[in-house]
C-alpha positions in Angstrom: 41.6 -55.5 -71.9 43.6 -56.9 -68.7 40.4 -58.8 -67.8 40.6 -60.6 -71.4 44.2 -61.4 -70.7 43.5 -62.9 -67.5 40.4 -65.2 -68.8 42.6 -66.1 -71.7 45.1 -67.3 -69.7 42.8 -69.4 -67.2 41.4 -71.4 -70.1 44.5 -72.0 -71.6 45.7 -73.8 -67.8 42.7 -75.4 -68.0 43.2 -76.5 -71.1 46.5 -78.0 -70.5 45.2 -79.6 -67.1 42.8 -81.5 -68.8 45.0 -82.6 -71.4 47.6 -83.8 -69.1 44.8 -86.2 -67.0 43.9 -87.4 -70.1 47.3 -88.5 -71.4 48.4 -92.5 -71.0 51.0 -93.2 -68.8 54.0 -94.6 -70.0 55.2 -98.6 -69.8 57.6 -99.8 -67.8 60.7 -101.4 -69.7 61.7 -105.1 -70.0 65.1 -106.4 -67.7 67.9 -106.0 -69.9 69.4 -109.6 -70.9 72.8 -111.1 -70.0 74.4 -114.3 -70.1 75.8 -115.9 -67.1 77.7 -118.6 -65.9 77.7 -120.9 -62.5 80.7 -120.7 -60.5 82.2 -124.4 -60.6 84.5 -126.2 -57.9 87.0 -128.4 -58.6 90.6 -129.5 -58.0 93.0 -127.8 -60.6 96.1 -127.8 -61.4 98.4 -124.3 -60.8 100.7 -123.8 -63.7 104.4 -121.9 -63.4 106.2 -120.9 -66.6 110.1 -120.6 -66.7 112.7 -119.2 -69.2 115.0 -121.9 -70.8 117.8 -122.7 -73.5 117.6 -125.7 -75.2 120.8 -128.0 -75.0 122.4 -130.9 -77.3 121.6 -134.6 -75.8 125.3 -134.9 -75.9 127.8 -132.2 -77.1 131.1 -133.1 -78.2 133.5 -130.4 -79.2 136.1 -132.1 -81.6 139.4 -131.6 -81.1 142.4 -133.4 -82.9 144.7 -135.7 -80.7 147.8 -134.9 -83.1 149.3 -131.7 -84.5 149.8 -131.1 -88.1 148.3 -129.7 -91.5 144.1 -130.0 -92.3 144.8 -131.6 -95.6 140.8 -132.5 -96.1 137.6 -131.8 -94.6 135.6 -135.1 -95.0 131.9 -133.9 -94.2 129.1 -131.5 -95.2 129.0 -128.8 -92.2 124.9 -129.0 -90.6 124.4 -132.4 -91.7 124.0 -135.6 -90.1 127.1 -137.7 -88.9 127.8 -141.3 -87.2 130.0 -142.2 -85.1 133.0 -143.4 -86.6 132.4 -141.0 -89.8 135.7 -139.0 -90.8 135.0 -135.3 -90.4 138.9 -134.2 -90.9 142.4 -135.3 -92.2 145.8 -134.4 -90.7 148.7 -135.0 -93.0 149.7 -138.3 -92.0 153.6 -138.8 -93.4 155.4 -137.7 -90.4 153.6 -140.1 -88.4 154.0 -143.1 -91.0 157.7 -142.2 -90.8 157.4 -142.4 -86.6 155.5 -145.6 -87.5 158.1 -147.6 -90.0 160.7 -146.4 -87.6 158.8 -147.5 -84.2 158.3 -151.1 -86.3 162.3 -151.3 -87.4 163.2 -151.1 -83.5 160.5 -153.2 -82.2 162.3 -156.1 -85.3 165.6 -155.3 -84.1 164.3 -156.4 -80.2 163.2 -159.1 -81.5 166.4 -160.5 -83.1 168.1 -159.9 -79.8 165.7 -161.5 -77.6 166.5 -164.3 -80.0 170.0 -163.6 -80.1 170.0 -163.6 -76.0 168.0 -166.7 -75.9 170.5 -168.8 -77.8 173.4 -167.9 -75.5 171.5 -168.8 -72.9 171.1 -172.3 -74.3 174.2 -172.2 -74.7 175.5 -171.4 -71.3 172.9 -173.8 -69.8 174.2 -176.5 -72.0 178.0 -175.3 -70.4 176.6 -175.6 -67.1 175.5 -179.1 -67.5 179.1 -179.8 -69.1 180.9 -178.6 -66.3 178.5 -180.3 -64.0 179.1 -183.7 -66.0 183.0 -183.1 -65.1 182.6 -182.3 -61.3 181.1 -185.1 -61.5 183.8 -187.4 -63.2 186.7 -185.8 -61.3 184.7 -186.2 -58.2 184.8 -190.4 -59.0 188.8 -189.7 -60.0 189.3 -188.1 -56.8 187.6 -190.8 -54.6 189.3 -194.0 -56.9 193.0 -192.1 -55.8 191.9 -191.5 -52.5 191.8 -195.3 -51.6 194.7 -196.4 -53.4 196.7 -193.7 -51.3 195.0 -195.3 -48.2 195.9 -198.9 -49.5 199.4 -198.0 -49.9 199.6 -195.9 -46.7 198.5 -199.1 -44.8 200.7 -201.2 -47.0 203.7 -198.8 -45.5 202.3 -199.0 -41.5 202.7 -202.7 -42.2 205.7 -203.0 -43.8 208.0 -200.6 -41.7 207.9 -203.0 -38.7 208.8 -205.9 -40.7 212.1 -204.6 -42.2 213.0 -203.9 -38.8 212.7 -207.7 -37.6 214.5 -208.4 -40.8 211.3 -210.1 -41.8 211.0 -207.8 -45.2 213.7 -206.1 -47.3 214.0 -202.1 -47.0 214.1 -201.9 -51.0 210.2 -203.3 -50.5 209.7 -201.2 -48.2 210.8 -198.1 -49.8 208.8 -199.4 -53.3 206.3 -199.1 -51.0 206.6 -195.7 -49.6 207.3 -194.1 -53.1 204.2 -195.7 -54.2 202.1 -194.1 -51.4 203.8 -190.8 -52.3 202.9 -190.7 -56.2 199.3 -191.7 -54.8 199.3 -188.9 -52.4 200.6 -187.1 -55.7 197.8 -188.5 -57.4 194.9 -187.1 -54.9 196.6 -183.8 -54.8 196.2 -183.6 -58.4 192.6 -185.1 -58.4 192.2 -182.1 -55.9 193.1 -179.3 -58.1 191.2 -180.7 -61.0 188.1 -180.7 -59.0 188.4 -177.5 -57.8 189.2 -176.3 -61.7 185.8 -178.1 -62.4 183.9 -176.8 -59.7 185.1 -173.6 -61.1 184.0 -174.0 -64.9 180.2 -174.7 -63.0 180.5 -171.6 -61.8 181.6 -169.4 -64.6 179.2 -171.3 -66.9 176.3 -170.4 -64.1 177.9 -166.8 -64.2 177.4 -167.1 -68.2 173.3 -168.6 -67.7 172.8 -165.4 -65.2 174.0 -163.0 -67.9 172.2 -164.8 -70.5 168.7 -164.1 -68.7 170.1 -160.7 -68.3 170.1 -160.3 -71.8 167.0 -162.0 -72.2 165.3 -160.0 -70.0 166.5 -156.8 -71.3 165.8 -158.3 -75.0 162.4 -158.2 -73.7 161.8 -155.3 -71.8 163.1 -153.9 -75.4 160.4 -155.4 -77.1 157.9 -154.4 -74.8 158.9 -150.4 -75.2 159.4 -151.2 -79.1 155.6 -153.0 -79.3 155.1 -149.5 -77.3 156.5 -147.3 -79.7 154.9 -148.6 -82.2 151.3 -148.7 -81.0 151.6 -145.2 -80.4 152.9 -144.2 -83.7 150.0 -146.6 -84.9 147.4 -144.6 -82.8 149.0 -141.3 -83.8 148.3 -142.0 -87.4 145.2 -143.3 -86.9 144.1 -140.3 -85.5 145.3 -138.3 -88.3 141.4 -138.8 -89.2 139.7 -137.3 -87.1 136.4 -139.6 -86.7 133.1 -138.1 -85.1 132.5 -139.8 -81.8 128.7 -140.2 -81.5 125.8 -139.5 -83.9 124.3 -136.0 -84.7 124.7 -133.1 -86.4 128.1 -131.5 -87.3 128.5 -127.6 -86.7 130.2 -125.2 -89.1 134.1 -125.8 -89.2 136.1 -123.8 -87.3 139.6 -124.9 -89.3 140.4 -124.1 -93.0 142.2 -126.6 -95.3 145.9 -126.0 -94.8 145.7 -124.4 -90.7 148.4 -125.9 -88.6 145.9 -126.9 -85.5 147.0 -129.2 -82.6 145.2 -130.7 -79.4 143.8 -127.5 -78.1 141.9 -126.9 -81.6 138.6 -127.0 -82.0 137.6 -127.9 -85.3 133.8 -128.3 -84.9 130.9 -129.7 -82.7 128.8 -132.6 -83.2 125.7 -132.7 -81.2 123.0 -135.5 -80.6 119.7 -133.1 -80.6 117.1 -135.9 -80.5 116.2 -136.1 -77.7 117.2 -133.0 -76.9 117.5 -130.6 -73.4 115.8 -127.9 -71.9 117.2 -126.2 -69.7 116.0 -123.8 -66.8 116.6 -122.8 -63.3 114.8 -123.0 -60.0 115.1 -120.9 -57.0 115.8 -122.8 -54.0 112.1 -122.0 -52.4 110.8 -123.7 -56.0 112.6 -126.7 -55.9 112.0 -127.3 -52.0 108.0 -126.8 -53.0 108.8 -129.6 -55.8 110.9 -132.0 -54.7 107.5 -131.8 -51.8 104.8 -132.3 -54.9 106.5 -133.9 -57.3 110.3 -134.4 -56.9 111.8 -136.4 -60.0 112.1 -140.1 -59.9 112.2 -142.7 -62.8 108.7 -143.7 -61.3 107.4 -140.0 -61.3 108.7 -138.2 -64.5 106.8 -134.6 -64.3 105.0 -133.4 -67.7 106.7 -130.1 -69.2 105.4 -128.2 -72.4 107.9 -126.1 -74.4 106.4 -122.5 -75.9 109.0 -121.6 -78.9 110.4 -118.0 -79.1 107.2 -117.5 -81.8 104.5 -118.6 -78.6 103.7 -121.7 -80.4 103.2 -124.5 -78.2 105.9 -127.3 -79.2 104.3 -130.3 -80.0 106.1 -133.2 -78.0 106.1 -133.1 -74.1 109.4 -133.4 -72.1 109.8 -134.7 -68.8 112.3 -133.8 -66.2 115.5 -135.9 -66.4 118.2 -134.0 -64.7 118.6 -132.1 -61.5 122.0 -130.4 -60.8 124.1 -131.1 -58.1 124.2 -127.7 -56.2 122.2 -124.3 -55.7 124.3 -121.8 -57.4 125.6 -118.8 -54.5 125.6 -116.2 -56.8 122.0 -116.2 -58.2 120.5 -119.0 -56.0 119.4 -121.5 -58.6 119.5 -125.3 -59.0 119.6 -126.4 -62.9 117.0 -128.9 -64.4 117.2 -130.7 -67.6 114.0 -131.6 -69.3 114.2 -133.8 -72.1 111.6 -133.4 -75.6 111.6 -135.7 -78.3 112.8 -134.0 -81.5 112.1 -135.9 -84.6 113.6 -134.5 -87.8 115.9 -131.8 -85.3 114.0 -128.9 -85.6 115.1 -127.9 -82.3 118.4 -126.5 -82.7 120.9 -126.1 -79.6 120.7 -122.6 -78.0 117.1 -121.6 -78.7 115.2 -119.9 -76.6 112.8 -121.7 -75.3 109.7 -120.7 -72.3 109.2 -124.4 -70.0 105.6 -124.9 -68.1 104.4 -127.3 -66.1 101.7 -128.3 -63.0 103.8 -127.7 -59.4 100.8 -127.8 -57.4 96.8 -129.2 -57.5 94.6 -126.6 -55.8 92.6 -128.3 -54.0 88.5 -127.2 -54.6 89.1 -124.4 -56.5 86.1 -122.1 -57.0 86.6 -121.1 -61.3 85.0 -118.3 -63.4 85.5 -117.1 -66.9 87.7 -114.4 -67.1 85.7 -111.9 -68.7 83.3 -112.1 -66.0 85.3 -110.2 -64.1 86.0 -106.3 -64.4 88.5 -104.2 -63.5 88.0 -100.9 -62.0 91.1 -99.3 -61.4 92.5 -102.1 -59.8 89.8 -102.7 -58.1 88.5 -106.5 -59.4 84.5 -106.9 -59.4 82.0 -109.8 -60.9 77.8 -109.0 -61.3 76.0 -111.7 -58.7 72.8 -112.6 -60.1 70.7 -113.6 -57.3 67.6 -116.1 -56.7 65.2 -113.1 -58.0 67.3 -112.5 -61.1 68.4 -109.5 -58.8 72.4 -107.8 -59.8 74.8 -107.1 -56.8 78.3 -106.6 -57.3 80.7 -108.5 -55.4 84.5 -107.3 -54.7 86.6 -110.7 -55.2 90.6 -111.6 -55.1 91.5 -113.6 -57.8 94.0 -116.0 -57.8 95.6 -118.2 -61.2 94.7 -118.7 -64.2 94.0 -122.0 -65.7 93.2 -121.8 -69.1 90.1 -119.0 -70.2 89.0 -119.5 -66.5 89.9 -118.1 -63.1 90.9 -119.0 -59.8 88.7 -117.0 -56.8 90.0 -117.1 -53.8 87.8 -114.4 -51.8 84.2 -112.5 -52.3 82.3 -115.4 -54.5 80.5 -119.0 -53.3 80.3 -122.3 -55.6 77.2 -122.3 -57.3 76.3 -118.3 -57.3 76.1 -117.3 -61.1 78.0 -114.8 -62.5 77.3 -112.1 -65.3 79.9 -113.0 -68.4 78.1 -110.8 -70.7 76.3 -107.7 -70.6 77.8 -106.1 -67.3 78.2 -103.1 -68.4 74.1 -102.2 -69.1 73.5 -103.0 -65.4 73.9 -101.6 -62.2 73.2 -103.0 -58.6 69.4 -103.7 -57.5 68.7 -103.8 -61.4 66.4 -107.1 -62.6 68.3 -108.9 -65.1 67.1 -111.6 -68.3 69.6 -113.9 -67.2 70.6 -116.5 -70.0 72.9 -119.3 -68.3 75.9 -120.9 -70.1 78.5 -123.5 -69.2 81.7 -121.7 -67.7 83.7 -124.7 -70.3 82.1 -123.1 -73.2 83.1 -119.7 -73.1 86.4 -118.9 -74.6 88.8 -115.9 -74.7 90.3 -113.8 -72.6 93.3 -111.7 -73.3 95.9 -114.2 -71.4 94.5 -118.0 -71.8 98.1 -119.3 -70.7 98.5 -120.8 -67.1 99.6 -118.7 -65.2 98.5 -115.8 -62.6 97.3 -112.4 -63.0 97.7 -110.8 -65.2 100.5 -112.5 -66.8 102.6 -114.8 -65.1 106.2 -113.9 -63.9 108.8 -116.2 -65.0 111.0 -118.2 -62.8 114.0 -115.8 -62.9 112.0 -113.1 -61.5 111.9 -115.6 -57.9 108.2 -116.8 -58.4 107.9 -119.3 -56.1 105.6 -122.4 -57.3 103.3 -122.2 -54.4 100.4 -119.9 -53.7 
């Protein structure tokens, strides 16, 4: 029984022996197929991406330059306004009373400037009077003057005669009583010179006034034209008139508040074009003003991305650059200005600012989904001359677009697996199927900017690798 058992068994290994040399030997399978991509070289340029708030062109808060009652509100609040359009009314009656009584002073100057004026004609016309009699009593004086000296010589003469006998003394004394009433007589011219010499005086005295009064006649007028000009203005502005073109804000004052010249009523802002703007560190604006800088010549490209990640339409360009770094968060401001046709940009809108600060120079680019991420650990799938896979370890710099910046681990022209990674490991043969690195799309982060998504200015990126 045991020996049946045995020759059983050594037939049924023979058995299976034969069967197993007779048996075909499997095929060996195909390379597994992947799509890859050349590594391309090129000079790109490295994209930052800041945080902004939009700002009006020009922002004028309106404030009334007079106190009284809003009596109307002449304007549709969010609408378009131009300059010189009424937006408010003050109740104008107290200053049309200031007015009518500013205009009844500045008539009552008048009158005595005119007033003034004609007594001044009047003592001018005095002085030449007086001056007329100087002169006639000066020719009075002079006519008595030589007759006293004729009959002072007519005395010399005669005094020696009487005493020879040669003349009577009642000649002689007709004589000296003559020269006496001349003397008189030149006294008397004397005094009335003096008396006329003193009317030219007091009439000058009354000229002098007169231009006093003239002047002060005028001086009144100037302070009256004064007075009224400003009671003019002040009811003038009583309407309270936009003073450039844009759009008018909500009202801040109800029909009937007593405001004054610290009230703000509303805003009118131009928006088209309108500002963006943002803040760079010192290290970023020392990097720019290196690369770019802003000039009228050199006006720097920025793109807006709204607060829903659409990309706004119009480009800006750099306009502004404040005047100092701030010490508390060290920042310097900059103003970019966008086009906004129809104002759909509104003033303090969030808004997310981009723009080139640097050209790499020869940058070696990949697709992004070439590469893979192990645990932090960033790898891309060579395929070599014999369609052989090796994986390479590579730093990555930025991101431009659905491609990406190497900086370490890969050469220009080595191809690169895109697609189909995952089946292979390294040493395997591949199918390789080559694309154009431009044609392939995606990745989860196509914005410029570096891995894996860029930080925004405020968090002190500086615009330099």
């Amino acid at each position: 029984m045991i020996w049946r058992l045995g020759g059983l068994v050594v037939a049924l290994v023979a058995l299976l022996s034969a069967a197993c040399r007779d048996a075909p030997r499997p095929a060996q399978s195909a390379p597994p197929p992947v799509v890859v991509t050349t590594a391309i070289e090129r000079d790109v340029p490295v994209y930052r991406e800041w945080i902004g708030t939009t700002i009006g062109f020009v922002t004028a808060q309106i404030r009334p330059k007079v106190s009284g009652y809003l009596v109307s509100q002449d304007y549709r609040e969010g609408t378009l306004v131009k300059a010189g359009d009424s937006l408010f009314h003050i109740d104008p009656q107290q200053f049309q009373n200031s007015l009518d009584q500013a205009k009844g002073k500045l008539e009552q100057s008048q009158a005595q400037l005119a007033q003034a004026r004609a007594q001044l004609a009047q003592n001018q016309a005095d002085v030449e009077h007086a001056k007329a009699q100087v002169a006639q009593v000066d020719g009075d004086l002079a006519r008595a003057e030589a007759i006293q000296v004729k009959t002072q010589l007519e005395v010399e003469r005669y005094t020696p005669l009487v005493a020879r006998g040669a003349l009577s003394e009642q000649e002689l004394d007709n004589t000296v009583q003559n020269n006496l009433a001349n003397i008189a007589s030149v006294a008397a011219e004397r005094a009335n010179l003096e008396k006329a010499r003193a009317g030219v005086q007091r009439a000058d005295a009354g000229v002098s006034k007169a231009r006093a009064d003239v002047a002060a006649a005028q001086a009144a007028i100037v302070q009256a034209t004064a007075s009224r000009d400003e009671a003019q203005l002040n009811l003038g502005w009583t309407k309270v008139l936009s003073p450039i073109n844009g759009i008018a804000g909500i009202k801040k004052a109800d029909i009937g508040d007593l405001v004054g010249t610290a009230t703000v009523l509303t805003t009118v802002a131009t928006i088209d074009p309108i500002y963006v703007q943002f803040n760079l560190t010192e290290q970023q604006y020392l990097a720019w003003r290196e690369t770019q800088g802003l000039t009228p010549a050199n006006r720097l490209r920025i793109e807006m991305v709204l607060a829903n990640g659409t990309t706004y339409s119009h480009p800006g360009t750099a306009e502004i650059l404040g005047l100092e770094v701030d010490a508390t968060t060290g920042t310097i401001p900059v103003r970019a200005a966008f086009p906004n046709p129809g104002n759909v940009l509104r003033p303090g809108q969030y808004a997310k600012v981009r723009f080139a600060v640097y050209v790499k120079k020869d940058a070696l680019l990949i697709p992004q989904q070439a590469v893979r991420d192990t645990q932090g650990l960033l790898q891309v799938g060579v395929v070599g001359p014999e369609d052989a896979v090796s994986l390479s370890t590579v730093q990555m710099g930025e991101r431009v677009g659905a491609l990406w910046i190497v900086d370490r681990g890969l050469k220009a022209g080595q191809r690169v697996i895109v697609e189909g990674l995952e089946k292979v490991k390294t040493g395997d043969r591949v199918s390789p199927t080559a694309v154009p690195a431009e044609s392939l799309g995606g990745g989860s982060n196509p914005r410029p900017g570096g891995p894996p998504a860029p930080p925004s200015a405020g968090a002190g990126q500086s615009p330099t690798k």
